[in-house]
Backbone bond lengths (Angstrom), bond angles and torsions (degrees), N, CA, C in turn:
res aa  C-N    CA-C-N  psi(-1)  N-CA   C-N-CA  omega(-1)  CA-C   N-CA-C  phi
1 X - - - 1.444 - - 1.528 108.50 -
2 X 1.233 106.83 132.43 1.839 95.93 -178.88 1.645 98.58 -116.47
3 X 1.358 76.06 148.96 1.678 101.58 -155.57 1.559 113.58 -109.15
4 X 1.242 113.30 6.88 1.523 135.84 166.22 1.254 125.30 -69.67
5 X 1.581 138.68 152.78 1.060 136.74 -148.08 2.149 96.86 -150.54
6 X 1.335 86.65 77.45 1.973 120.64 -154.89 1.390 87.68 -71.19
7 X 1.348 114.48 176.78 1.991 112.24 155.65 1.927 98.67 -72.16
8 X 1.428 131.95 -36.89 0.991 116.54 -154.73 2.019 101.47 -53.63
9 X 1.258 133.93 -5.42 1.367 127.95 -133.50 1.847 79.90 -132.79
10 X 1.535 130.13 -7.52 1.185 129.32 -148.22 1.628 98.58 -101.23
11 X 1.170 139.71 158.00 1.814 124.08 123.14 1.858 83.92 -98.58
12 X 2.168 75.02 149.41 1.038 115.42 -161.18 1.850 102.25 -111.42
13 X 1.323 93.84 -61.56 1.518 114.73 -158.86 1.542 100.53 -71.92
14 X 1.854 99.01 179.77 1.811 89.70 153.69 1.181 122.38 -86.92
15 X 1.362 121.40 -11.56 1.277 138.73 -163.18 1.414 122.92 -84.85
16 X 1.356 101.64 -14.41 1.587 113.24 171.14 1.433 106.40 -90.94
17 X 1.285 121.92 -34.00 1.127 150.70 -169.07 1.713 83.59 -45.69
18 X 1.685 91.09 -88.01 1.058 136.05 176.76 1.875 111.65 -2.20
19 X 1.564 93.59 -90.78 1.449 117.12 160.36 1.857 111.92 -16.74
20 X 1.594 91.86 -66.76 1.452 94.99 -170.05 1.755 121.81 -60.34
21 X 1.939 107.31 -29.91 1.430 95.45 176.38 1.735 107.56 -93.60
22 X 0.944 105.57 33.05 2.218 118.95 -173.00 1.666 92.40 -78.75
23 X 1.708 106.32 -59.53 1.033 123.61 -139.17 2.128 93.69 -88.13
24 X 0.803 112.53 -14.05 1.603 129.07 164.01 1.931 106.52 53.28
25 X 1.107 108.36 21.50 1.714 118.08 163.79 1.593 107.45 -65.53
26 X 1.357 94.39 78.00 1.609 93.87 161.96 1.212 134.05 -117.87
27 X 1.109 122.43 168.51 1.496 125.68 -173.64 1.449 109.91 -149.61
28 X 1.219 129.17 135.25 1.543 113.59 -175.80 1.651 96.34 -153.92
29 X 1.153 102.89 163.40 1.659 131.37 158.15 1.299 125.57 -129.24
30 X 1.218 126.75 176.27 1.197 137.65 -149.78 1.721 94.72 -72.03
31 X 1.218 127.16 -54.19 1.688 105.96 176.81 1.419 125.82 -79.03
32 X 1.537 103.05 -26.34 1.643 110.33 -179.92 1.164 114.44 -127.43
33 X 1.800 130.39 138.06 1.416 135.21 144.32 1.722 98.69 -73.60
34 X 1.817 108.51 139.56 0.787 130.39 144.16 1.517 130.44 -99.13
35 X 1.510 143.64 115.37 1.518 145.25 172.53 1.340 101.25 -110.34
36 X 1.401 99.89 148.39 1.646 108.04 -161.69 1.255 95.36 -142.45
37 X 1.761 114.76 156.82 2.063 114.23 162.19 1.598 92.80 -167.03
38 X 0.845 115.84 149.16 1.545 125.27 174.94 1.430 118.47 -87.79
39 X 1.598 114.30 131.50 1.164 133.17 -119.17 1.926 93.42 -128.93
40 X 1.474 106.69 -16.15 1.589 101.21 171.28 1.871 110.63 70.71
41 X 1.247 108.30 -5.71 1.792 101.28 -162.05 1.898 112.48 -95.54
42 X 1.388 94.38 -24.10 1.482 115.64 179.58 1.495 106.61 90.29
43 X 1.360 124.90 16.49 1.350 111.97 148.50 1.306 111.00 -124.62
44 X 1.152 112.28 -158.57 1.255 119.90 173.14 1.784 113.91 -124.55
45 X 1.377 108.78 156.87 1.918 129.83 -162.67 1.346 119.45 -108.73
46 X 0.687 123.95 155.01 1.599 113.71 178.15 1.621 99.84 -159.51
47 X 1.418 105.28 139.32 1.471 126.50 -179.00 1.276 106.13 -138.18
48 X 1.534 116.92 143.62 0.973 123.53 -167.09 2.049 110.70 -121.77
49 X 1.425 132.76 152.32 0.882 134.13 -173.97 1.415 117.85 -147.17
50 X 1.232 140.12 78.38 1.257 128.51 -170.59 1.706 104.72 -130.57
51 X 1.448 110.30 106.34 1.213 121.82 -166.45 1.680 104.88 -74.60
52 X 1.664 105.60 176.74 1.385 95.90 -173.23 1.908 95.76 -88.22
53 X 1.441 117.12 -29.51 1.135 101.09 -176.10 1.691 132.75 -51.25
54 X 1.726 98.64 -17.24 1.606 113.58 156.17 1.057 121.19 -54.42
55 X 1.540 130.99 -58.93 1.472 147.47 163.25 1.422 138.59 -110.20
56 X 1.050 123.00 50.33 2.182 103.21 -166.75 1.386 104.23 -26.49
57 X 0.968 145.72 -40.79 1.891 117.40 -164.58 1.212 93.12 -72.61
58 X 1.513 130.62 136.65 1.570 128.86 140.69 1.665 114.27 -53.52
59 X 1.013 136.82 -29.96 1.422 116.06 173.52 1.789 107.62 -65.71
60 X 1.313 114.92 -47.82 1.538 103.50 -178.90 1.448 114.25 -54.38
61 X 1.468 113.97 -34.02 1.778 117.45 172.54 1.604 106.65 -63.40
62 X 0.943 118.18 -70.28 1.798 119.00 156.02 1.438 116.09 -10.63
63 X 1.321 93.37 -58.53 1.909 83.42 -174.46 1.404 108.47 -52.68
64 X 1.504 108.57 -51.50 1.738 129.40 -148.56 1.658 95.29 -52.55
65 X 1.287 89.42 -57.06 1.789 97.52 179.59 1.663 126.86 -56.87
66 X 1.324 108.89 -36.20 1.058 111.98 -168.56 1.651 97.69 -87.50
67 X 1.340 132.68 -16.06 1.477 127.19 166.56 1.630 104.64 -71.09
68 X 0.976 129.98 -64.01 1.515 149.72 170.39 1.554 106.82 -31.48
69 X 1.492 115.41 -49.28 1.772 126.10 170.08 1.310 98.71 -64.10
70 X 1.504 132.64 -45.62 1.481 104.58 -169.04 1.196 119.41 -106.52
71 X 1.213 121.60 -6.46 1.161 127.72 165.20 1.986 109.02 -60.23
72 X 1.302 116.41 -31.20 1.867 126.97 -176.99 1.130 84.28 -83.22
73 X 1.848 149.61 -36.56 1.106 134.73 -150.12 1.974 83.27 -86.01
74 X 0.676 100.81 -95.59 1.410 114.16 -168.58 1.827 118.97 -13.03
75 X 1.814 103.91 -35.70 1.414 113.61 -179.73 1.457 121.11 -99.36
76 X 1.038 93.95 3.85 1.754 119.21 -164.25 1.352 104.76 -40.89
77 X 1.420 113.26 -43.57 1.537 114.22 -161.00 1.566 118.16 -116.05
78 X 1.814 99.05 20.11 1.536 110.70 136.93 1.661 110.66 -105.40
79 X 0.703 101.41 -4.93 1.737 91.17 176.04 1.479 108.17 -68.96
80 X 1.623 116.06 161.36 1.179 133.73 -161.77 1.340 84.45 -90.04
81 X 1.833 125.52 176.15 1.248 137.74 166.87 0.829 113.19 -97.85
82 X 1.658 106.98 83.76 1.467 111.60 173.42 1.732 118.24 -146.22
83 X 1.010 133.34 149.18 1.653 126.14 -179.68 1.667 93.43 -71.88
84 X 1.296 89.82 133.33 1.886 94.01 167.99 1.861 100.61 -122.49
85 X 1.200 119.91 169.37 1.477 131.57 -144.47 2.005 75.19 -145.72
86 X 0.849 129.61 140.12 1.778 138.59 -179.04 1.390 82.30 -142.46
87 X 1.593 113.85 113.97 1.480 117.99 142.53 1.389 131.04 -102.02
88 X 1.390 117.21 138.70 1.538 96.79 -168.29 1.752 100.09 -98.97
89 X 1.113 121.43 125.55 1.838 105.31 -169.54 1.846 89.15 -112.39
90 X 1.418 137.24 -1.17 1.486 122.37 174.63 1.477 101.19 -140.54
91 X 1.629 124.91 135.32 0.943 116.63 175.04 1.575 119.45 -72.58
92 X 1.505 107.00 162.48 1.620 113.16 163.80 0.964 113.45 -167.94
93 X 1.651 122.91 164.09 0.996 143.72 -155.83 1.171 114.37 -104.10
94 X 1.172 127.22 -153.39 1.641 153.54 162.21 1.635 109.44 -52.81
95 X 1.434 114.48 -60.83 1.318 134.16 -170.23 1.982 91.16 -55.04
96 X 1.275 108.39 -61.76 1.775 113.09 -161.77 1.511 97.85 -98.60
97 X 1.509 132.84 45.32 1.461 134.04 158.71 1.514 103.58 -69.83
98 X 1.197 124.58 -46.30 1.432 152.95 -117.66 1.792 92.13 -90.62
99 X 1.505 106.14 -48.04 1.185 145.08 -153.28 1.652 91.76 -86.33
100 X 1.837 101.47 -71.09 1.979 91.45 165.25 1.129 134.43 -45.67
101 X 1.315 90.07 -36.26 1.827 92.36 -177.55 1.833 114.81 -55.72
102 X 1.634 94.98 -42.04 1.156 92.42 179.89 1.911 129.40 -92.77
103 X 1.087 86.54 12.78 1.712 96.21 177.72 1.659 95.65 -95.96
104 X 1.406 125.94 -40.08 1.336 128.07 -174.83 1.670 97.03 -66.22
105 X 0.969 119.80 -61.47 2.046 118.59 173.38 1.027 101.12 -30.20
106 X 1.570 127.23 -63.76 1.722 127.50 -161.75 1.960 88.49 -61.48
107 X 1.390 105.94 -59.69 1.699 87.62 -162.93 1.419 135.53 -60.54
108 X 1.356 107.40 -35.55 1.047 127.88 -160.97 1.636 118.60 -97.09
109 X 1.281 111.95 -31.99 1.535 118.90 -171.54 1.625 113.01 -95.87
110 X 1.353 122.71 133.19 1.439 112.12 -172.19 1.380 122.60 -46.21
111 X 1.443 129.39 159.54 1.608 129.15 163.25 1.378 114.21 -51.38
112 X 0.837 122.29 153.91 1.751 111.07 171.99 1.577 91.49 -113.28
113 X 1.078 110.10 137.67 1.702 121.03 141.66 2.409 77.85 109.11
114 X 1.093 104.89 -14.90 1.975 87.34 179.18 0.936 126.36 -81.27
């Protein structure tokens, strides 16, 4: 199983970007919007968005992302095949990772048993 986080697994462009907030399938919680569209490739994408009005320091934006990157790296290959769009709309720290982690599970990972 590779456990790397490649460009194939990335949006890159604006246009993927793009595509993905067109189609307006969202779902969100209190730290993250999730937007989703199916992507045809057989994996799954991940894009990331965390404005500064979430955080002015770039290291606190850094963190957000880099929890959010490994958390997609690690689940990658239960995720559906689809580009997902991760917005972060409240900052957090260390203390409320715990909390993202688990709002991204509810959004992002299929139902079991539907």
């Amino acid at each position: 199983m590779d456990g790397r986080f490649g460009k194939a697994y990335r949006l890159l462009k604006t246009e993927e970007f793009s595509s993905v907030f067109a189609l307006r399938r969202r779902r969100s919680r209190h730290f993250v919007q999730v937007y989703r569209a199916d992507n045809g490739l057989g994996h799954a994408r991940l894009g990331l968005v965390v404005a500064k009005k979430t955080a002015k320091r770039a290291n606190r934006r850094n963190y957000m992302k880099r929890t959010v990157r490994e958390w997609f790296r690690v689940h990658k290959h239960a995720l559906p095949p689809q580009d997902f769009v991760v917005r972060v709309c409240a900052a957090f720290g260390r203390e409320e990772a715990a909390q993202v982690r688990a709002q991204l599970a509810e959004l992002m990972l299929p139902e079991r048993g539907a």
